[in-house]
RODO-2510 file (C-alpha; in nm, 4 decimals, decimal comma):
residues 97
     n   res          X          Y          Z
     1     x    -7,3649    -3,6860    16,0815
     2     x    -7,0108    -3,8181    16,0334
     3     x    -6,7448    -3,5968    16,1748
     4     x    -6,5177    -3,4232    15,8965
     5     x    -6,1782    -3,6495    15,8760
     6     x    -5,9721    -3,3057    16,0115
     7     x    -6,1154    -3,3691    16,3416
     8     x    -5,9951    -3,7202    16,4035
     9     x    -5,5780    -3,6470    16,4562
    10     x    -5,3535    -3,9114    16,6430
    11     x    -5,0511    -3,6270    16,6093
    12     x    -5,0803    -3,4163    16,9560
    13     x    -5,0823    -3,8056    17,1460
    14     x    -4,7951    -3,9047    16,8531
    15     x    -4,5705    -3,5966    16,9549
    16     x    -4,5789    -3,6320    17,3200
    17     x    -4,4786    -3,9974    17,2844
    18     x    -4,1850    -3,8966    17,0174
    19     x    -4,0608    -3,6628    17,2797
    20     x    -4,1346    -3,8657    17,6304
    21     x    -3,9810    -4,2067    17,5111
    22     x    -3,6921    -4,3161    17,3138
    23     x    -3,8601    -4,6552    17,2764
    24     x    -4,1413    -4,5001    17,1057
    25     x    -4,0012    -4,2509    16,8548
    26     x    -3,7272    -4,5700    16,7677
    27     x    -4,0454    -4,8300    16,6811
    28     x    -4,1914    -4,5084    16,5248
    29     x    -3,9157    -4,4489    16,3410
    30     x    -3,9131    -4,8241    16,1889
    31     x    -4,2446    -4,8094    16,0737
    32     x    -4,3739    -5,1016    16,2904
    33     x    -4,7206    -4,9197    16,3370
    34     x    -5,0009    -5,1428    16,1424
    35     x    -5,3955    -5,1318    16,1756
    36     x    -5,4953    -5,4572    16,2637
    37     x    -5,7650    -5,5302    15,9961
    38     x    -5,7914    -5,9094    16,0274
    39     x    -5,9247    -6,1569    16,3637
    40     x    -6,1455    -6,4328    16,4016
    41     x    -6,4848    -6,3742    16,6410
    42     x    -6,7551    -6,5669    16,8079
    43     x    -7,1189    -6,4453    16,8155
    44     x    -7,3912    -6,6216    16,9511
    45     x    -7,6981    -6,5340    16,6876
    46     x    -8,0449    -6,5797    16,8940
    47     x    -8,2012    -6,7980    16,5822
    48     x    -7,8780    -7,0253    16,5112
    49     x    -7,6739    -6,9926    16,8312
    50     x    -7,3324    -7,0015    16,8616
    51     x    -7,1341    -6,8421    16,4860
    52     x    -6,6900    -6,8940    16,4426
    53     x    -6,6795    -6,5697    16,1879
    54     x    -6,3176    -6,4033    16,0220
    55     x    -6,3682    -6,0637    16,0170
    56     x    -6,1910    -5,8453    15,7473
    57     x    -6,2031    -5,5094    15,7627
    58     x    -6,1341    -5,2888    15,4733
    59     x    -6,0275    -4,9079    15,4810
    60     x    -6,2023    -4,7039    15,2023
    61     x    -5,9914    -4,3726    15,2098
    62     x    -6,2397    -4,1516    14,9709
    63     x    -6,4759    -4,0793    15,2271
    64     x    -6,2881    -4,2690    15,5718
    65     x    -6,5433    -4,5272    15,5634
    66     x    -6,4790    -4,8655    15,6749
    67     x    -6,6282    -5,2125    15,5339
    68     x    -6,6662    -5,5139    15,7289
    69     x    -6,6560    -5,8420    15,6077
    70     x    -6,7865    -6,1687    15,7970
    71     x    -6,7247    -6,4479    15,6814
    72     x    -6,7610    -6,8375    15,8001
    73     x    -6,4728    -7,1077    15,6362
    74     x    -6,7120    -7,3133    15,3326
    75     x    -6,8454    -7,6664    15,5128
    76     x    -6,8052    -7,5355    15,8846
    77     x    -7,0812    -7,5377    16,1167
    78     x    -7,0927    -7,1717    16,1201
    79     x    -7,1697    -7,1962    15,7240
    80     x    -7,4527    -7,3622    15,7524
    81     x    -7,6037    -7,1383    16,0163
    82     x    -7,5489    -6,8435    15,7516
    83     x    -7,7106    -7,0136    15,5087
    84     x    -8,0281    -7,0914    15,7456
    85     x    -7,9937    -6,7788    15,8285
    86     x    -7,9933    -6,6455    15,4306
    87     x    -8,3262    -6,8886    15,4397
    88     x    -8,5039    -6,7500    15,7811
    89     x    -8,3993    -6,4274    15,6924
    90     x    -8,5989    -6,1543    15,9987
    91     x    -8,8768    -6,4500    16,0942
    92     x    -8,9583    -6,3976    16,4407
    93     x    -8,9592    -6,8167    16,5373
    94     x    -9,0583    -6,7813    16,8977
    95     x    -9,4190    -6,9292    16,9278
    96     x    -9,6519    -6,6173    17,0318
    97     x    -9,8746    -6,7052    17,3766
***
C-alpha cells in the first residue's frame, strides 16, 4: 500500500543545506533544481537481446503516481525488436528437454 504523499518530505535535508552552505541556498535560491524526467537506456530483453530505449517519465500529481514511457526511434533496430516482441508477446521459445 502506497505511502500517503505527507510522508515523503525533502524539507528537514533542504533546511540543513540552506543553513550549512551558501552555495546551496544561492542555486536554491535561483531555482536551478529540476527532476530529470528524460535519458536514453539499454536493456538486454532475453527473447530479442540487446534494446536502445528513451525513457520519458511523466509526473501525475493527483495521486503522486509516475508513468513511464519507453520508447525505440521508428526504423531502428530496437523498433523492430518491439514489434517482434508485440508479435511473440509471453511465448516461452526455449525448446523444452
Amino acid at each position: 500500500m502506497p505511502r500517503p504523499l505527507e510522508t515523503f518530505t525533502t524539507r528537514p535535508a533542504s533546511d540543513r543545506l540552506l543553513s550549512s552552505s551558501a552555495e546551496f541556498a544561492e542555486l536554491w535560491a535561483g531555482h536551478e533544481v529540476t527532476v530529470h524526467r528524460s535519458v536514453r537506456k539499454r536493456i538486454n530483453h532475453p527473447a530479442v537481446g540487446w534494446l536502445e530505449l528513451d525513457c520519458e517519465t511523466l509526473h501525475v500529481p493527483e495521486g503522486d503516481q509516475w508513468v513511464v514511457l519507453y520508447t525505440a526511434a521508428p526504423g531502428s533496430p530496437s523498433y523492430e525488436a518491439l514489434r517482434l516482441l508485440k508479435v511473440i508477446g509471453t511465448q516461452d521459445l526455449q525448446r523444452s528437454p
